[in-house]
N, C-alpha and C positions, 0 to 999 in steps of 0.2 A: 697846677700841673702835677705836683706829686700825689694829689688827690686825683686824677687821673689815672694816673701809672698803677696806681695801688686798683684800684676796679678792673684794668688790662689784665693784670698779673691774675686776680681773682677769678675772671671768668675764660684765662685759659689753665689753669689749675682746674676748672670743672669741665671744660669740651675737652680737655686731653681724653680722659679715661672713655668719652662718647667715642673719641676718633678711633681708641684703639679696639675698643669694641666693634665697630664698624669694619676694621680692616680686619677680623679673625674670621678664618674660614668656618663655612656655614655649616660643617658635620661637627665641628668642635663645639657651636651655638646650643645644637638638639642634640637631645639624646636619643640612643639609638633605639629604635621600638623593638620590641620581645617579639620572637619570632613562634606564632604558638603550632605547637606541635601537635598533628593529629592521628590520632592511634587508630588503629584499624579496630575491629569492635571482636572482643577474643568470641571464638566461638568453639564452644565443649560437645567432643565424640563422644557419646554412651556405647558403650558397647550393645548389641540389639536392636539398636533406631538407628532406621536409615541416615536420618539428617541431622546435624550437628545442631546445638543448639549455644543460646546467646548464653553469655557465662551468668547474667540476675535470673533467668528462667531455669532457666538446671539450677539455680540455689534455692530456687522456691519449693522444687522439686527434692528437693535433697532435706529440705527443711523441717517440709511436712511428713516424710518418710521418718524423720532420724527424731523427731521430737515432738511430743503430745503436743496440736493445738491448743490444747486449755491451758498451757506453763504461760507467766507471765511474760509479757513483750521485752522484756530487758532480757531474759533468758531464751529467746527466738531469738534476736538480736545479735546476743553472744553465738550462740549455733551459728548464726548467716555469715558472721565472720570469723568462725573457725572452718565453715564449713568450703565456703569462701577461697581461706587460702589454701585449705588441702587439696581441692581440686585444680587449682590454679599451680601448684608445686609438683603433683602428683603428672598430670597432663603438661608439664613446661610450658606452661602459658597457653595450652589449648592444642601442641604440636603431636601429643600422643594421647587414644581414647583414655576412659577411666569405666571401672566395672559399675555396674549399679546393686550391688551387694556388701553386705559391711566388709567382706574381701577390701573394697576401696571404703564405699560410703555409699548408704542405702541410697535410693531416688523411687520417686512413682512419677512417671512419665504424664506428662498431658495432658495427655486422652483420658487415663485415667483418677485424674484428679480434677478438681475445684480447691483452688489454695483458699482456705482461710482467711478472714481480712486481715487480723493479726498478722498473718504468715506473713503476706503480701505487703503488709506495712512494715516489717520485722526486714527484708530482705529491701526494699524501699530506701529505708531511714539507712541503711547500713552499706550504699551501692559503692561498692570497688574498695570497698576497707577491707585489708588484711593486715596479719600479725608481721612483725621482722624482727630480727635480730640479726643485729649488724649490718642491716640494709637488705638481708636476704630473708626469701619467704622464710617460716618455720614449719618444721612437721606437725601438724596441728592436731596431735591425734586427742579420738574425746571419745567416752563410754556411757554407759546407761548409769550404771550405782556404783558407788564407795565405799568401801568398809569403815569407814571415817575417816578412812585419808587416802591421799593418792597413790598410785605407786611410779618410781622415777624409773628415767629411761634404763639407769643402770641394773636396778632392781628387776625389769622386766627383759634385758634382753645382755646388758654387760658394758653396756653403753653409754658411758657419762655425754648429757644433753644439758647445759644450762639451764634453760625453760624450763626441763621438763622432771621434774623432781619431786619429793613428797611433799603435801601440804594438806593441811587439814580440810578436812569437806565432812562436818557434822552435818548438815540436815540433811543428808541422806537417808536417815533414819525412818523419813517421812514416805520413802519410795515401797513399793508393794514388792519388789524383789529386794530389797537390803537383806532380810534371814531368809535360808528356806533349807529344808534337808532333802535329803537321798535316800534309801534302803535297797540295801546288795542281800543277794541271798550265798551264801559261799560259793554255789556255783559261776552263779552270774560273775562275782568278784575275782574268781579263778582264769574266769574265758575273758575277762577283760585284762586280765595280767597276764596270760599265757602262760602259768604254772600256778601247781597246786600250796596256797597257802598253808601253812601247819599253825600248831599253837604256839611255835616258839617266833615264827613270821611277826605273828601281831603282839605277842610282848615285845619282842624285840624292834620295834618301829619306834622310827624317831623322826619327828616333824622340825624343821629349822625356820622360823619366823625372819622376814629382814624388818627395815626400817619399818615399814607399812605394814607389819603385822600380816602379812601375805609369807605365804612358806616358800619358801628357796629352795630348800631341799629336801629331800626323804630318805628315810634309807632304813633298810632292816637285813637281816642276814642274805651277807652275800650279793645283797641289790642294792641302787641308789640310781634315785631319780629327783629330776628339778621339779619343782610345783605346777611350771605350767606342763610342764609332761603326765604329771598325772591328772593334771584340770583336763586332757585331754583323755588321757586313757579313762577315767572315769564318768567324762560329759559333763564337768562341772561349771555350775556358772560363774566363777572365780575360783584364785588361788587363795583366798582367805577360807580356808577349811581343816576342820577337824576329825577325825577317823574315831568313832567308839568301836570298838568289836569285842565288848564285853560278854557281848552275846555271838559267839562266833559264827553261828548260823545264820545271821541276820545284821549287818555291818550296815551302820548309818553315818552317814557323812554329812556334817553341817558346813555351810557356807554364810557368808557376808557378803555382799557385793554383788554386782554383776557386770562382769566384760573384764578388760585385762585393767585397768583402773588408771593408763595412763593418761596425765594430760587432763582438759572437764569434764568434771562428771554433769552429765544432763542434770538427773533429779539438786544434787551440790547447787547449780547454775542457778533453777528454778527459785529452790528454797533461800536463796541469798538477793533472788532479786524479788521475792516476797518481802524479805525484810527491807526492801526500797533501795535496794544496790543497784546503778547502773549496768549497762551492759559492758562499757569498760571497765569498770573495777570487775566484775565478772572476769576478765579476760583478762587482766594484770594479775590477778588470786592463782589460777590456775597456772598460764603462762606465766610467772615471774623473769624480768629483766627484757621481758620485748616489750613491739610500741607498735602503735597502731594506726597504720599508712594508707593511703589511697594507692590504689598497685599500678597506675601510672609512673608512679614515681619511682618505681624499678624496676618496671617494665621492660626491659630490651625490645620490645616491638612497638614500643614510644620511641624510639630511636634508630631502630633499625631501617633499611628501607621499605 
């Protein structure tokens, strides 16, 4: 009998736990299934074309316009996702058009193109990846050449940006506008300043460098101007420049660089993903402190109605 009792006891010791399991309601059993969310597909105004287009077609476009087809695929790459979130920042998600001029960011529309297969694979491998910081797109902004190094948000406008700061970009060197010079004749020099230079004008000039070896300021009797004010009044292809006017008749201006140097430099991108850099380290080098998302995932039109 107590051999008995002892096997009772044993095998309601093991159908307990069955019974209670049986009695627990049946949403408590399963888990609940992921309810997937479906996003409408962005689609990007060009200013000029009549109809809007899908946001990987405008980046092929954007692609091929803003960056030699012969740079290596890891540096299309980086383009497709810088080029990527500027559009997507620029436009709020597709709600307002974007120019097709480096005003916004170049593009050659459709009709007048045949993407590359690189391109085509570059904007492919890379669909709906952009940059964030903090969870929010970044201004993505990217140029042709560097003077060896970038110039930061602050440097270029007075505006401290996280991202977007100086950092070294040597293989620039390799780019066909990294040097090139100017020659002013004193007139020309005069009707681009709107008054007449003396000799004491150009002794008396003084060029102020910032971090990035880009000039900040100028100034000479009685005048004072910021660098990219005179990158403008002179036509220059950067603010990395130097004034000779040894020769006062005949004033030559050397430059470094090309474009306003914030943010990647194209050729920089290239020459770093020659030396077998991915496309992400590309885009961590330039951008420092962002991360690189699929733009569903802070999309508000993943979420909104």
């Amino acid at each position: 009998m107590r051999y008995l009792a002892t096997i009772i006891i044993c095998l309601s010791l093991f159908l307990l736990p069955l019974q209670l399991i049986k009695k627990l309601p049946q949403k408590e059993q399963e888990s609940t299934p992921e309810v997937a969310i479906a996003c409408e597909p962005i689609m990007i105004r060009v200013e000029g074309l009549a109809e809007p287009l899908p946001i990987e077609e405008y980046i092929k476009g954007v692609v091929q316009a803003e960056m030699p087809s012969t740079f290596n695929l890891e540096a299309l790459k980086a383009q497709a996702v810088a080029a990527r979130t500027f559009a997507l920042k620029t436009t709020n998600f597709g709600a307002t058009s974007i120019k097709p001029t480096t005003s916004h960011q170049a593009f050659i529309s459709e009709s007048e193109r045949i993407p590359p297969a690189n391109i085509a694979q570059a904007v492919t491998e890379t669909a709906s990846q952009i940059l964030t910081y903090n969870d929010e797109l970044i201004t993505a902004m990217f140029f042709s050449t560097s003077n060896g190094k970038t110039e930061s948000a602050e440097g270029y406008s007075g505006n401290k940006i996280p991202y977007l700061v100086t950092t070294d970009s040597i293989g620039d060197i390799t780019s066909p506008k990294f040097s090139q010079t100017k020659t002013f004749t004193l007139k020309e020099w005069n009707d681009a300043f709107g008054f007449n230079w003396t000799a004491d004008h150009f002794n008396k000039l003084s060029l102020k460098p910032n971090e990035s070896q880009r000039i900040q300021e100028v100034s000479t009797v009685k005048h004072e101007w910021t660098g990219r004010e005179i990158r403008d009044i002179l036509g220059l292809p950067s603010t990395d420049f130097n004034i000779d006017a040894s020769n006062p008749n005949l004033i030559t201006v050397s430059t470094k660089g090309y474009g306003h140097g914030v943010g990647m430099s194209q050729y920089g991108a290239n020459a770093m993903a020659q030396e077998g850099r991915k496309a992400e380290d590309i885009l961590k080098h330039y951008y420092p402190k962002t991360e690189i998302k699929n733009f569903q995932s802070i999309q508000t039109a993943c979420l909104k109605p």
